[in-house]
C-alpha positions in Angstrom: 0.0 0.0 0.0 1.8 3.2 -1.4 1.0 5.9 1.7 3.2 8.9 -0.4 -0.4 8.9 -2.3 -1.1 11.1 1.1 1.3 13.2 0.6 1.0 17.1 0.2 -2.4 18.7 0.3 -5.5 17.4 -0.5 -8.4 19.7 -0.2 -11.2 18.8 2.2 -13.6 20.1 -0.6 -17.1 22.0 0.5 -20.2 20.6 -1.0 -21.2 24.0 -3.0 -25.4 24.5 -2.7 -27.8 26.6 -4.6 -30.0 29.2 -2.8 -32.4 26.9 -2.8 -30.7 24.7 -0.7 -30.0 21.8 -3.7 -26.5 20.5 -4.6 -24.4 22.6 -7.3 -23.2 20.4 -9.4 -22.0 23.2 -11.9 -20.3 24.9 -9.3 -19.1 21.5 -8.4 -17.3 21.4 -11.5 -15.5 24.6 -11.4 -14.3 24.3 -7.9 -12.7 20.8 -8.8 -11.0 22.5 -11.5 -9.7 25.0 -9.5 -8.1 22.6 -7.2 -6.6 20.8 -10.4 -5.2 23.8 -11.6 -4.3 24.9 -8.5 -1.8 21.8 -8.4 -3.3 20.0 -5.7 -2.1 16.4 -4.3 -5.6 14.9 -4.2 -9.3 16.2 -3.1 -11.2 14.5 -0.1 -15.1 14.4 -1.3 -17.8 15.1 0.9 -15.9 14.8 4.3 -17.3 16.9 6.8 -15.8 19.8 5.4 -18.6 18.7 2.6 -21.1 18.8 5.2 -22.1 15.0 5.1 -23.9 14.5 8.1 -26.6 16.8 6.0 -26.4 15.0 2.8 -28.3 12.3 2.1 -26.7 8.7 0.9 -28.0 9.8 -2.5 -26.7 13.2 -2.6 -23.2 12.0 -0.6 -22.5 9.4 -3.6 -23.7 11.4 -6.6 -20.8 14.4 -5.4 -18.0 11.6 -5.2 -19.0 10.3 -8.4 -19.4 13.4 -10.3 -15.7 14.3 -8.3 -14.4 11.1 -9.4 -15.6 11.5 -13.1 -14.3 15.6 -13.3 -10.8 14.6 -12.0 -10.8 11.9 -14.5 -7.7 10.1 -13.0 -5.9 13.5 -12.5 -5.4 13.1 -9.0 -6.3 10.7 -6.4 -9.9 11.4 -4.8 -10.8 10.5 -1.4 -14.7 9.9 -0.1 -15.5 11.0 3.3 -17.8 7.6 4.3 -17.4 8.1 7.9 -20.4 8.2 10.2 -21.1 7.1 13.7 -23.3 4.0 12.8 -21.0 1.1 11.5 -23.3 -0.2 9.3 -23.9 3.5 7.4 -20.2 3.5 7.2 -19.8 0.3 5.3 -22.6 1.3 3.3 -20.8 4.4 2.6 -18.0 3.0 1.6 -19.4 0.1 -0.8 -21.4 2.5 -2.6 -18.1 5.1 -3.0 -16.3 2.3 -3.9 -18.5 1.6 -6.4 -18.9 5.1 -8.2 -15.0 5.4 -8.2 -13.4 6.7 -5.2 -9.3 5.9 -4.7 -9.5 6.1 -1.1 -11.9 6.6 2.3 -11.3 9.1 5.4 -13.2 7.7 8.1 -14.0 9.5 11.0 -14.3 8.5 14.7 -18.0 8.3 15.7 -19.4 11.1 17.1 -21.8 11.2 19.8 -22.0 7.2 20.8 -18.2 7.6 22.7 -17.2 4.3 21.9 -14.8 2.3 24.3 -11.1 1.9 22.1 -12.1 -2.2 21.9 -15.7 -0.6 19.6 -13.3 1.8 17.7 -11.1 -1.2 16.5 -13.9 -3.2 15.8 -15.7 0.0 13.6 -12.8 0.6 11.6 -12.1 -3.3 11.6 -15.5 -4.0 9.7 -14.9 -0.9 7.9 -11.8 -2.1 6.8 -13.0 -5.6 5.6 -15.7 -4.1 2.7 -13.0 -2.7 1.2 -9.3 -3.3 -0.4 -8.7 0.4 -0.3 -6.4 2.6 1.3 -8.2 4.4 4.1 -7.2 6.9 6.3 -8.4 7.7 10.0 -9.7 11.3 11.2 -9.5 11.8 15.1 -10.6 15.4 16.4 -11.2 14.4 19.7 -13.2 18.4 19.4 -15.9 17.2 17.7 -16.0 13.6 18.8 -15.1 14.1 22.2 -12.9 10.6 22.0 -9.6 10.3 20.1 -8.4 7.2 18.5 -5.3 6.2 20.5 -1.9 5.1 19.5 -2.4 1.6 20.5 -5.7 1.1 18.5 -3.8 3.0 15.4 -1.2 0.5 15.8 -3.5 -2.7 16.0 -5.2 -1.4 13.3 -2.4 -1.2 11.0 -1.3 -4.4 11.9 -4.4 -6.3 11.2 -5.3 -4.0 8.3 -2.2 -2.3 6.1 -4.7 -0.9 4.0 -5.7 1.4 7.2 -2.8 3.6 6.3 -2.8 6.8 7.5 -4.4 9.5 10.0 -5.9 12.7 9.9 -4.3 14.3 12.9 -6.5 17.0 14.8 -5.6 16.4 18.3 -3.5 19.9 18.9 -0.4 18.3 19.6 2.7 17.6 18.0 3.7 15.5 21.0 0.5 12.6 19.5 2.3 13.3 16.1 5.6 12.9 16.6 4.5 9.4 18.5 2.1 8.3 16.4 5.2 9.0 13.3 7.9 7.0 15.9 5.7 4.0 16.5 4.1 3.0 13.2 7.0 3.9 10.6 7.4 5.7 7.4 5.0 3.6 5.9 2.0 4.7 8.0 1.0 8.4 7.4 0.3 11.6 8.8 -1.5 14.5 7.7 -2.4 17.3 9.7 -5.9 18.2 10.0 -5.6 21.7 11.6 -4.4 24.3 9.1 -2.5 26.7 11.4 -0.6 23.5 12.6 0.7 22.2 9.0 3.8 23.6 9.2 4.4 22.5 13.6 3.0 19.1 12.5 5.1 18.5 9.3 8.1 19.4 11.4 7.6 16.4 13.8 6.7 14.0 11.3 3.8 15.0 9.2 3.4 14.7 5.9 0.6 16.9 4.6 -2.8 18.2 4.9 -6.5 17.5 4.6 -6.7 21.5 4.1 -10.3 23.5 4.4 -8.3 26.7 3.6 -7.4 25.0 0.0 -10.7 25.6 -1.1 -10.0 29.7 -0.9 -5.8 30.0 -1.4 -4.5 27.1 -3.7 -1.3 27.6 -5.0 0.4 29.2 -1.9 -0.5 26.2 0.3 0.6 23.6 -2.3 4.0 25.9 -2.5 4.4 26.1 1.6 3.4 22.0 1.9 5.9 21.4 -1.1 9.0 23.8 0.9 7.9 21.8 3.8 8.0 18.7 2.2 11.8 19.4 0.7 12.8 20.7 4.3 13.2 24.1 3.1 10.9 25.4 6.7 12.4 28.8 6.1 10.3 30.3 3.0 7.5 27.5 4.0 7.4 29.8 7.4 7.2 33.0 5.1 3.7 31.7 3.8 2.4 29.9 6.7 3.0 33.6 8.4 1.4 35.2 5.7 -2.0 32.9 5.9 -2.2 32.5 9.1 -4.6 35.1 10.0 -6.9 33.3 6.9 -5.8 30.1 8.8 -6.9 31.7 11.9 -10.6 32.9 10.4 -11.9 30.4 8.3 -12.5 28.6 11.8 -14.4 31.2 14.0 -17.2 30.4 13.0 -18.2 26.3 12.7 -16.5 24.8 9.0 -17.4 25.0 6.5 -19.2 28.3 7.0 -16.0 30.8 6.5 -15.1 29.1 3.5 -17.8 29.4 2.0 -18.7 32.6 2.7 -15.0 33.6 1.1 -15.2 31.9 -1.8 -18.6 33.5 -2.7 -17.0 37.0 -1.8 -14.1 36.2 -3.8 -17.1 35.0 -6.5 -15.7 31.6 -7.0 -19.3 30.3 -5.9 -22.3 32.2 -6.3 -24.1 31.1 -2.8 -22.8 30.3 0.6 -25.8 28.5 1.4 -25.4 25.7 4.4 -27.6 23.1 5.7 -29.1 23.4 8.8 -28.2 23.4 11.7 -25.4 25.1 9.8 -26.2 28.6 9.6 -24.7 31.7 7.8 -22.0 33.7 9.6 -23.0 36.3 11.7 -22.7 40.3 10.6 -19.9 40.4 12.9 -17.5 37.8 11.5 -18.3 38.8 8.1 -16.9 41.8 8.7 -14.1 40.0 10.1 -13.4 38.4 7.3 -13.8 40.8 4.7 -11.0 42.4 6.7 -9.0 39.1 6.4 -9.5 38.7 2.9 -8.9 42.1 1.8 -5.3 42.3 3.2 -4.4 39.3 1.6 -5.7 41.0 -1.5 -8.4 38.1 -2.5 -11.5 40.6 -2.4 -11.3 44.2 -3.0 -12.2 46.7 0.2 -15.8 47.7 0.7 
């Protein structure tokens, strides 16, 4: 199982909606080619950056095939089939298997707080409907429970196809152990945009990246200087994006995004599904600040 397919950034990719609240497919296609041009590593479909808890299995497979079939082979894309029953997980999975999808990101289940021995046995029947690589997600902030390093490890060892983690944990003390014990082989991507750079220097090898859906080329440039060890004009950039690093997250994801790319007028709409709402008066303001400084929207 070839892990360096991990490598670099992929874009968690938002799931662009009409006004009316339907999936965009035409917008769909021009963000995908964005990313392409862009020079992105590979594009994650429909995690939870691409709000799939509100999707429905129809809607959630329809975007990774119509991903699958605009990338064309380009660039590997990933399907977010993570949810916090096991069996709508498998099903998930199958049924992006089926319409196309390289790879799975899997998510820890949210809300049931399994013990670690239900966490191995999740991804465990996870990993059996599939011969594809598949990579873990841990946020312990949204799940409240974090995948440990001993489950990681069992997991790899039973399943080599289980070959890689989204890291969102807040500490490059889990990264740099997580790197030590399972090996080169096993990978690491951060899943915290202002920690690339912290995480890449302890072991990390990339990014799942929300903030690749507004700046592409930058971040592909800082995660390729970080990736040839050249931390010193990767630490220019980071420093530069940080404050979009910094707001794209004060209000819950993907809502920033979204509202940036339709003020840049990538998209049209920054329509979310409930209980997603739009940002508040306040942090659009906040951003519009962000943005303009960085010279990606003019000034009101």
């Amino acid at each position: 199982m070839d892990s360096k397919q991990f490598y670099g950034v992929h874009t968690a990719l938002i799931t662009p909606f009409s006004d009316n609240g339907a999936v965009d497919f035409s917008a769909l296609e021009q963000l995908v080619k964005r990313q392409i041009e862009g020079g992105v590593d590979g594009i994650v479909s429909v995690g939870t950056t691409g709000e799939s808890p509100t999707l429905s299995t129809d809607e959630h497979i329809a975007v990774v095939r119509r991903t699958v079939e605009l990338v064309a082979g380009s660039i590997p894309v990933t399907a977010g089939t993570g949810a916090n029953s096991t069996t709508e997980a498998i099903e998930l999975t199958e049924a992006a298997d089926d319409a196309g999808a390289d790879a799975f990101l899997q998510v820890t289940p949210y809300y049931n707080k399994p013990s670690q021995e239900g966490l191995f046995q999740h991804f465990s029947a996870v990993a059996e409907c599939t011969e594809k690589p598949i990579i873990l997600y841990s946020i312990p902030g949204r799940c409240v429970i974090e995948i440990e390093l001993d489950t990681i490890a069992r997991l790899y060892e039973k399943y080599p196809h289980i070959c890689g983690i989204k890291e969102s944990g807040a500490s490059c003390d889990r990264v740099s152990e997580i790197a030590s014990k399972l090996g080169r082989d096993f990978v690491v991507v951060s899943g915290e945009d202002n920690l690339i750079l912290p995480y890449m220097s302890v072991g990390a090898k990339g990014v799942i990246c929300t903030s690749s859906n507004v700046v592409v080329q930058d971040i592909v440039k800082m995660v390729t200087l970080a990736l040839n060890n050249d931390f010193a004009a990767a630490t220019k950039l980071h420093q530069q994006y940080y404050p979009l690093f910094r707001d794209l997250f004060i209000e819950p994801n993907p809502v920033p995004a979204k509202y940036a790319l339709q003020r840049m007028k990538v998209i049209e709409s920054a329509k979310v599904r409930l209980p997603l709402c739009e940002a508040s008066a306040e942090n659009q303001k906040k951003l519009d600040k962000t943005l303009s400084a960085l010279g990606l929207i003019g000034k009101k």
